[in-house]
N, C-alpha and C positions, 0 to 999 in steps of 0.2 A: 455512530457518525453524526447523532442529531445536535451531540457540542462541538464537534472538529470548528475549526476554525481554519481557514484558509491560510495554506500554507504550511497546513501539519503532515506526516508521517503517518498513513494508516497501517498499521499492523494486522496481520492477516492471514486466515490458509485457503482463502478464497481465490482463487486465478482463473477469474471466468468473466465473460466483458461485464455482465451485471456489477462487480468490483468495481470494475474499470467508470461504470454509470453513476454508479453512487460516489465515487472521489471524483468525477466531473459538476456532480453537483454541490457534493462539499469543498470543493476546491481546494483540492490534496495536492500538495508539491509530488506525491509518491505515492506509491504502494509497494510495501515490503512483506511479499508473502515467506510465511514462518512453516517451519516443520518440516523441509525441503520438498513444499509443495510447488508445482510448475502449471507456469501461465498457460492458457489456451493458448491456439496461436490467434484467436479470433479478438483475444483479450491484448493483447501483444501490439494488432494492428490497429485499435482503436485507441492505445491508451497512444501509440505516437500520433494516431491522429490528434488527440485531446489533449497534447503535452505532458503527460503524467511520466513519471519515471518507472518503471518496474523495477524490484529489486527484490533478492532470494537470502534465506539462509535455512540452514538446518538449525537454527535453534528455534527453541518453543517455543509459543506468542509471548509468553512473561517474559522469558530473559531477552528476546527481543526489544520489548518496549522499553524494556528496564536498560537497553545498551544507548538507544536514541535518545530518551529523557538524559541517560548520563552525558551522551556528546551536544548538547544542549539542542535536539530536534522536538520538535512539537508533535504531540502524539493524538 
């Protein structure tokens, strides 16, 4: 996260508020947890406090990233 740039898509199977800390400080449009990992609910309620979007898939962090970069998202 130390080059995220504000505004990017973190990619992740992280779902726990410390995520949710670190994309408030990178200033991450999202967090798209990979691998059909689920958010705390603790992560959940902080990230609407912090504006961040949560968002889920079953695929793996590469094909993940690799579906954002292709829809033109910042990773």
């Amino acid at each position: 996260m130390g080059r995220a740039k504000a505004g990017d898509c973190w990619v992740t199977v992280m779902g726990n508020v410390n995520a949710v800390a670190v994309a408030t400080l990178a200033d991450a449009a999202c967090i798209l947890l990979a691998e059909g990992m689920a958010f705390d609910p603790a992560a959940v309620e902080r990230a609407r406090q912090q504006g961040i979007a949560l968002l889920r898939t079953e695929l793996p962090v590469y094909e993940a990233a690799r579906l954002v970069e292709q829809l033109g998202g910042g990773l």
